[in-house]
N, C-alpha and C positions, 0 to 999 in steps of 0.2 A: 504494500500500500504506500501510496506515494504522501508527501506531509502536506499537499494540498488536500489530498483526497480522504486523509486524517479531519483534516480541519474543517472539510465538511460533514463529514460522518459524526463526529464530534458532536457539532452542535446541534446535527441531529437526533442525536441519542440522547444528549443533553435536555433540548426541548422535550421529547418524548418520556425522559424519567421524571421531570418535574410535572410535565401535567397528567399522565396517567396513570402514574405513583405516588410520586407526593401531594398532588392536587391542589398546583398551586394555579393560579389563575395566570389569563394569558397575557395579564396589564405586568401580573408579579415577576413570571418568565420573560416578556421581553428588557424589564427595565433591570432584573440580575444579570443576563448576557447580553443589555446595549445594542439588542436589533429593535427592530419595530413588531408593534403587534400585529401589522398585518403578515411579515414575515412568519412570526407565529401562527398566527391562523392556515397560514400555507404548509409549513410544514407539517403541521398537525394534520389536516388533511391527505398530505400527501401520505405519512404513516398509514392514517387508513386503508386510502385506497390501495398501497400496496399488500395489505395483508400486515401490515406490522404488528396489527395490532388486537391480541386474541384475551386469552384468562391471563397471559404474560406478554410483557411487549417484546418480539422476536425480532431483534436486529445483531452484527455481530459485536460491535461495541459498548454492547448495553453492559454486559459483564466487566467493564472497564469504566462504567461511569459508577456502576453500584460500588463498587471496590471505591471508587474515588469519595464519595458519599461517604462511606464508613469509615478511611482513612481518617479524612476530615474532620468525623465526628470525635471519633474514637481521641485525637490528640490535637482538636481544640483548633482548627485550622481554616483558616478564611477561604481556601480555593484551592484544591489537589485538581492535578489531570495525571489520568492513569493510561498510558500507551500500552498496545498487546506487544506481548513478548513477540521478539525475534529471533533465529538462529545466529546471526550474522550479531556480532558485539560492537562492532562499530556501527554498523545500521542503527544497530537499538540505542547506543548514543545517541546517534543524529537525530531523530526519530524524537526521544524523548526531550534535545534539546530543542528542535524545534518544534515541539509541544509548547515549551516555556517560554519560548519568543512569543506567540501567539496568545499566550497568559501576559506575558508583559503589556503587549501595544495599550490595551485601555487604561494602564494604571499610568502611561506616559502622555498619552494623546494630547498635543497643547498647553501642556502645564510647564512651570520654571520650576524646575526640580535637580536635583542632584541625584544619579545613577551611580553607582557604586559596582563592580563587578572584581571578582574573583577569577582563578586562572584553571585552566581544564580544558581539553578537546570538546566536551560537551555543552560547555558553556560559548566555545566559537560557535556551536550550530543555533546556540541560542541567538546570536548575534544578526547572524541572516536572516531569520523571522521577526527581528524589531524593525515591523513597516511604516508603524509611526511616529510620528515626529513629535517631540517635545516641544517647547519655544524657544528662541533665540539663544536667551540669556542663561539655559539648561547647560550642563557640563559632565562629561564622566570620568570617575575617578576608580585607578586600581588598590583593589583590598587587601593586597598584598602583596609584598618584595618580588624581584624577580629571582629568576635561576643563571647559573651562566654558559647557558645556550639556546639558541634557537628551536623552538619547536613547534611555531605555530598554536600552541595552549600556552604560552607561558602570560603572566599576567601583564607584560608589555604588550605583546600582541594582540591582545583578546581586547584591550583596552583601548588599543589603535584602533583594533576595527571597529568596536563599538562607536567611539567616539567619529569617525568616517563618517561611518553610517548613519548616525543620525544626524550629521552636521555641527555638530557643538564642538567644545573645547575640552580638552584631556590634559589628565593630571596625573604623574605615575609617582608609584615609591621607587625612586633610582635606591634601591638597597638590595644585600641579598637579604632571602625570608627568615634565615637564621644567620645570627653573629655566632660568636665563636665563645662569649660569655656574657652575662648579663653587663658587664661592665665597657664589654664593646659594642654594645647595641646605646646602653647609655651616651658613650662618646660620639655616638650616631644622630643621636636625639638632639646634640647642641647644636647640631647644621640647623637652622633656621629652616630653609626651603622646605626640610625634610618633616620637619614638625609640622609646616603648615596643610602639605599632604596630609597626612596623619590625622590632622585634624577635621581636613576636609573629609576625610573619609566618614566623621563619627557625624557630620551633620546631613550627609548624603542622604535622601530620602528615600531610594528605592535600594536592595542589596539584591545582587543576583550571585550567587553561591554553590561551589559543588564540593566535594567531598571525600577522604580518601580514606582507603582502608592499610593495615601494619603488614600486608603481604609484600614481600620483599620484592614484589616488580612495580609495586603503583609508584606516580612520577615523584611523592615526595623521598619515598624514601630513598631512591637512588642519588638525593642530595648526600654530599662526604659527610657531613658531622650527623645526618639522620643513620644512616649505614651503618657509621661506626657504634654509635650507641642504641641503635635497633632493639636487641633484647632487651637494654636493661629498660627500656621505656615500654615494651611490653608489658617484662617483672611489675613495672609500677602499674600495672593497670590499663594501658590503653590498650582501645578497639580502631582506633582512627583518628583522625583530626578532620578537623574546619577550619578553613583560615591558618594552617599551620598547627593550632594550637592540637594538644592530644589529649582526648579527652576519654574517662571511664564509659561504661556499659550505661550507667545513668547521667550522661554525658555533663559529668567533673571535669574539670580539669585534671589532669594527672600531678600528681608532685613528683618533678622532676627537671632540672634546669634547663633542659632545653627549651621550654615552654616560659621560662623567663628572658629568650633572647629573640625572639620574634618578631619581627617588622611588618603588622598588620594592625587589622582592625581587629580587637581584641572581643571574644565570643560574646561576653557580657554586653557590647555594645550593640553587636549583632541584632542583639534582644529587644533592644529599644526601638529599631525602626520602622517606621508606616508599613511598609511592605518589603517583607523579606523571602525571598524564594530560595530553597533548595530544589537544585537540579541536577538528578543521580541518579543513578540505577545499576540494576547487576547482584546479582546473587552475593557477591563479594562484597558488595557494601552494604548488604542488611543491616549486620552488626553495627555497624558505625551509623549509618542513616536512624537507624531505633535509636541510638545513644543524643544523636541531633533534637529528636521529636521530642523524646523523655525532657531533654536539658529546653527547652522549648524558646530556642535558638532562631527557628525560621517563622514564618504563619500562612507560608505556600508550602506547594510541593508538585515536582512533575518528577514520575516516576515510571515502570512500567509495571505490567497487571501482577507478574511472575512476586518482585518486592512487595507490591500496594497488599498482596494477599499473605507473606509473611508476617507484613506489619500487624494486620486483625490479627495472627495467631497468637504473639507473644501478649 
């Protein structure tokens, strides 16, 4: 399925879970997903006459809006989309980041806001589906240091393009994401420029966010000073990180000093903003995306059906 052909199936199954499930009205349905009611009335119709619509509504992505629904409920959260699983791992990145592109445009559409973004392959696909445009005086900013190489996901990149893309102005953390001791992240902090990033970040009104797990192939850990103290930051407890930071099963921060030398926006801040999206998926980062939701970090989520339906179990 292609992520246009998502995007309308989507809000098809969408419409159709709310009015013939939850029984919301069609003034309620158009003004939650921002089309018009006549829109509504159309597709609602058109359920019908295809047959969608029996003792159960029988479409194939309705099993991906219920899931998104219960997500939601279950940990408290403004707006999950739940993509079907794929074989293909990079497909179902793309897939589910450009799920979150599509969740983002309304929360941007003409407003002067501050966008905030995080570094990850998933999070570039998220990029490409932001079609709309902020205002002028809108600007985005990276949540976190960079790495020292090119990848295409690194949080320079993902930030360049964002900031492209939507025409506005870009702000990076020129640092790497870990110093080497808390005391050299310190001596980092008196560059001025560097603070005022930093600061930009925590005022940034929207965050878009993904997520990593302690398997020794994900991109953080192939950082040197993550590598080399790998297990003992396991031993302490962590399932993953956000933002660098690594955090426990009920997503603590870990005690453990690497998480005092970080050049980001720091989790707790996370927590404070209007709209915060995690964007992640993969069997691999259950653990750690549960630890995200428990520590109650984001208040989005784009995920795919295979995790959304992990998450009800635990």
């Amino acid at each position: 399925m292609r992520s246009d052909e998502f995007e309308i199936e989507d809000e098809r199954a969408r419409v159709g879970w709310y009015y013939f499930v939850a029984g919301l009205t069609q003034k309620d349905i158009a003004d939650r997903l921002q089309i018009t009611r006549l829109k509504v009335n159309r597709i609602i119709g058109q359920l019908r006459s295809e047959g969608r619509v029996r003792i159960e509504l029988e479409m194939p992505l309705i099993s991906c809006r219920e899931a998104a629904e219960k997500v939601a409920v279950k940990y408290g959260l403004d707006e999950v989309v739940v993509v079907p699983d794929l074989d293909d791992f990079l497909q179902q990145k793309q897939m589910i980041g450009e799920a979150a592109g599509h969740m983002v445009n309304p929360l941007i559409k003409g407003l002067d806001l501050g966008i905030g973004i995080g570094s990850g392959r998933t999070l570039s696909s998220v990029v490409r589906r932001m079609t709309a445009r902020p205002n002028d005086g809108s600007w985005v900013v990276g949540l976190i240091g960079g790495i020292t190489r090119a990848t295409g996901s690194n949080s320079f990149d993902v930030a360049t393009e964002a900031a492209q893309t939507l025409g506005v102005e870009c702000h990076y953390l020129t640092a790497p994401i870990y110093c080497a001791s808390r005391d050299a992240r310190d001596a980092l902090l008196l560059i001025d420029e560097l603070t005022d990033v930093l600061a930009r970040t925590e005022i940034a009104d929207v965050a878009l966010v993904s997520c990593g797990s302690v398997e020794e192939m994900s991109s953080l850990t192939q950082v040197r000073v993550i590598k080399d103290h790998l297990d003992d930051i396991v031993a302490a407890g962590a399932v993953g990180e956000i933002l660098g930071c690594f955090i426990d099963a009920d997503g603590r921060p870990v005690d453990h000093f690497i998480n005092d030398t970080i050049i980001a926006l720091p989790p707790d801040k996370l927590k404070m903003k209007p709209e915060s999206i995690l964007v992640s998926g993969g069997m691999n980062k259950l653990t750690v995306m549960r630890a995200i939701l428990r520590g109650g970090y984001v208040n989005r989520l784009a995920t795919n059906e295979g995790v959304a339906r992990a998450l009800l179990e635990s």
